[in-house]
C-alpha positions in Angstrom: -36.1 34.8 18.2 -34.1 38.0 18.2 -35.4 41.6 17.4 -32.0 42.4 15.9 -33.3 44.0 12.7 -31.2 42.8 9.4 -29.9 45.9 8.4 -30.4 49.6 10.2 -30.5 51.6 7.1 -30.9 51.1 2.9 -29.8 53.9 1.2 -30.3 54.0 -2.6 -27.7 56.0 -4.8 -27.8 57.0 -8.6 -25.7 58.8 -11.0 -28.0 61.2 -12.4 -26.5 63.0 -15.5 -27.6 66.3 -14.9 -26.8 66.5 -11.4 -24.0 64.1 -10.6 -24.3 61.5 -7.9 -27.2 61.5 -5.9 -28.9 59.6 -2.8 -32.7 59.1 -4.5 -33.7 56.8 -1.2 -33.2 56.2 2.6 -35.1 54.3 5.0 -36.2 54.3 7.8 -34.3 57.7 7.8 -30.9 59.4 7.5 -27.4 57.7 9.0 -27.4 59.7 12.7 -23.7 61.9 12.3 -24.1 61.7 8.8 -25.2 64.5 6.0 -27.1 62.9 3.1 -24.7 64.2 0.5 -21.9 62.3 2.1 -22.9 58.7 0.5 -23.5 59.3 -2.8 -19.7 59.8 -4.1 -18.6 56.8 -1.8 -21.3 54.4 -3.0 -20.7 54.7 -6.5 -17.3 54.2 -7.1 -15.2 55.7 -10.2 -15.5 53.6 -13.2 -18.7 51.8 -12.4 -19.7 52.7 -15.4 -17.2 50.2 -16.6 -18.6 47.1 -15.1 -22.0 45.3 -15.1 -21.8 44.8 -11.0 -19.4 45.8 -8.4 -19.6 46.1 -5.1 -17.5 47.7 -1.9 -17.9 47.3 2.1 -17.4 50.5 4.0 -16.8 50.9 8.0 -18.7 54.2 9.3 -18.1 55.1 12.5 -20.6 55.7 14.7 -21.3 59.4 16.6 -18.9 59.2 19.8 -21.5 58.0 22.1 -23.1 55.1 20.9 -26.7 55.7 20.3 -29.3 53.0 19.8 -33.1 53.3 18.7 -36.0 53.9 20.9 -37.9 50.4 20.8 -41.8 50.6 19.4 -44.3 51.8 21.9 -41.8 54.3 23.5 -43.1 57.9 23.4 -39.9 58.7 21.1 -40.3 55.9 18.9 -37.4 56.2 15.8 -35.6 58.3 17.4 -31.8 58.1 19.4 -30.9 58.0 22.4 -27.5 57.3 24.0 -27.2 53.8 24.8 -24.2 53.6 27.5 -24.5 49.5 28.1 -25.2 48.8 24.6 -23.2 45.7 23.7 -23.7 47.5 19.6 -20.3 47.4 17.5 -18.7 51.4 17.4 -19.5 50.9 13.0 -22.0 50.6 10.8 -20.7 47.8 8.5 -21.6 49.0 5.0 -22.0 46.6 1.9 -22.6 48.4 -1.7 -23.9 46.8 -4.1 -23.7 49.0 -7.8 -25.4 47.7 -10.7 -24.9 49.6 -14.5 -27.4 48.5 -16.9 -27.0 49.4 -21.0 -30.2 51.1 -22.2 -30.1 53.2 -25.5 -33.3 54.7 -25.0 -32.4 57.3 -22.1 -29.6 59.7 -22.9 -26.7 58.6 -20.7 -27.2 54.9 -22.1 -27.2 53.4 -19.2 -29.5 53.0 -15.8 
């Protein structure tokens, strides 16, 4: 078996209505060479509000050297360090998944 994890990162997004777009959620912590503020407009794409589901794939590039995580039991655990043999791609592959859904009871009518 591999210890290639599934996905790097989940970011959650939300339109809030008083604030705009926002990023509620990120785990295990934020993209490295990214700001947090970055994602929000890009993961919810005008007229969502439109549709029921839609969904977009994004390429980010990674920081110019390629960086990898420390493993577990390492004295830096989570954090980088530049990984010069790493066989990783130079992206994070991105897949966005955006789902409206009609609610009368809060004031923007939707969640």
């Amino acid at each position: 078996t591999s210890n290639i994890p599934l996905a790097d990162y989940i970011l959650l997004a939300e339109f809030d209505i008083d604030t705009g777009s926002t990023l509620r959620h990120k785990y295990p912590h934020s993209v490295p060479g990214y700001k947090d503020d970055w994602f929000p407009d890009y993961m919810l794409p005008e007229g969502a509000h439109n549709h029921a589901l839609d969904w977009t794939v994004m390429f980010l590039n990674k920081t110019s050297k390629r960086l990898a995580v420390c493993d577990k039991g390492d004295e830096n655990e989570g954090s980088l360090k530049e990984d010069e043999n790493s066989s990783n791609p130079p992206f994070f592959y991105c897949i966005n998944l955006v789902r409206k859904k009609d609610d009368a009871l809060v004031r923007r009518g939707a969640v």
